[in-house]
C-alpha positions as CSV (number, residue, x, y, z in Angstrom):
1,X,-7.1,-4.1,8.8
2,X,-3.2,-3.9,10.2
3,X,-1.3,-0.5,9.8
4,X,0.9,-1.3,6.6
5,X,-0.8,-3.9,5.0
6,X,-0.1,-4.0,1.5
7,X,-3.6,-4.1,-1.5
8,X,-3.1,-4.1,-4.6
9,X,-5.3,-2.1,-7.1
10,X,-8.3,-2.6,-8.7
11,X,-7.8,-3.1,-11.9
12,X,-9.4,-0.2,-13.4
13,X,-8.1,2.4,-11.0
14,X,-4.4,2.3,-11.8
15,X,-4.5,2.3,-15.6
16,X,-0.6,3.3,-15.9
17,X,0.9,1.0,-13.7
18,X,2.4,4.2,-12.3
19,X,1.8,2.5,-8.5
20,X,3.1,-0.9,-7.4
21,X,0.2,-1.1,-4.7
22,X,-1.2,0.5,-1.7
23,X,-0.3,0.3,2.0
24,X,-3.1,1.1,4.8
25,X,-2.4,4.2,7.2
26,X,-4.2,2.4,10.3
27,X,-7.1,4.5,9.6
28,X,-10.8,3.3,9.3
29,X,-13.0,6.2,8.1
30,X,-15.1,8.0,5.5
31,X,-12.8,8.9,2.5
32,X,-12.7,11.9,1.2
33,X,-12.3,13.2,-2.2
34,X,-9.5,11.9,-4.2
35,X,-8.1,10.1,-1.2
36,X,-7.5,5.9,-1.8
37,X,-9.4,3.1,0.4
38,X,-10.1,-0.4,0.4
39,X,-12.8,-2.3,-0.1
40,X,-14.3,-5.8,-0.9
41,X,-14.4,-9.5,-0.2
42,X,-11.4,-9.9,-1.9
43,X,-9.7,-6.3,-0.9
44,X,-8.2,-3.9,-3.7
45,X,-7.9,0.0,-3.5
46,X,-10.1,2.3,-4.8
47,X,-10.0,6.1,-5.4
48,X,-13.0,8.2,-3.9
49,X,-14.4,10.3,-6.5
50,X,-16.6,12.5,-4.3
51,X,-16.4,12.6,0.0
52,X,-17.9,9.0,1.1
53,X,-20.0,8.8,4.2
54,X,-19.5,5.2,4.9
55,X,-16.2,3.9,6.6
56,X,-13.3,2.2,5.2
57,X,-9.7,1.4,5.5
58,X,-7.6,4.4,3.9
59,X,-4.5,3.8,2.1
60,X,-1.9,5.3,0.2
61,X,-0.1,4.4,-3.3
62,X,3.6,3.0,-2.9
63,X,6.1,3.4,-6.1
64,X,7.7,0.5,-7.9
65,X,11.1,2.2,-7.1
66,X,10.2,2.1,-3.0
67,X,9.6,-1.5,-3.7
68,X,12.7,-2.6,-5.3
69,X,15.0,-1.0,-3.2
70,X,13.2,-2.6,-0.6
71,X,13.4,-6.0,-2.3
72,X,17.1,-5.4,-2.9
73,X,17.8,-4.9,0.7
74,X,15.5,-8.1,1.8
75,X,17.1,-10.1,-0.8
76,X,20.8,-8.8,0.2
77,X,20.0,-9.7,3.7
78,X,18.9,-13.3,3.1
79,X,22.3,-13.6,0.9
80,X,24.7,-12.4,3.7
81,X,26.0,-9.6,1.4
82,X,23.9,-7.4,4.2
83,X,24.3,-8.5,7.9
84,X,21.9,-7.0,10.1
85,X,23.1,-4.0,12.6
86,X,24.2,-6.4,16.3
87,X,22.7,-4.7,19.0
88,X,25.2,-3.5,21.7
């Protein structure tokens, strides 16, 4: 799985909402305790509850408020009210 690509949760693991999703480091390895991964046919993220001995992609938790800014700058972009930096 690409570096960055974003899973959402399972549903049981994120009972608060308190996440948005995850976002995979690039890494593909045993998990370790407390650390997030992904897995299955249809991929969502998981949270080890003990050190795994069998591979996975790793990920990490993004905030809603990481999102929306980044939303906010996407969608100003697309508007005009944002023009990209020119390169020189």
């Amino acid at each position: 799985m690409k570096k960055g690509t974003r899973v959402d949760f399972a549903e049981s693991e994120n009972p608060k909402r308190t996440w948005r999703h995850t976002v995979t480091t690039g890494e593909f390895r045993a998990p370790k305790k407390g650390e997030w991964f992904v897995s299955g046919a249809i991929p969502e993220a998981y949270r080890a509850l003990r050190d795994m001995e069998q591979e996975y992609h790793i990920a990490v938790p993004v905030s809603m408020k990481l999102e929306a800014d980044q939303r906010t700058l996407d969608l100003a972009q697309r508007i005009g009210a944002l023009k990209p930096k020119k390169k020189r």
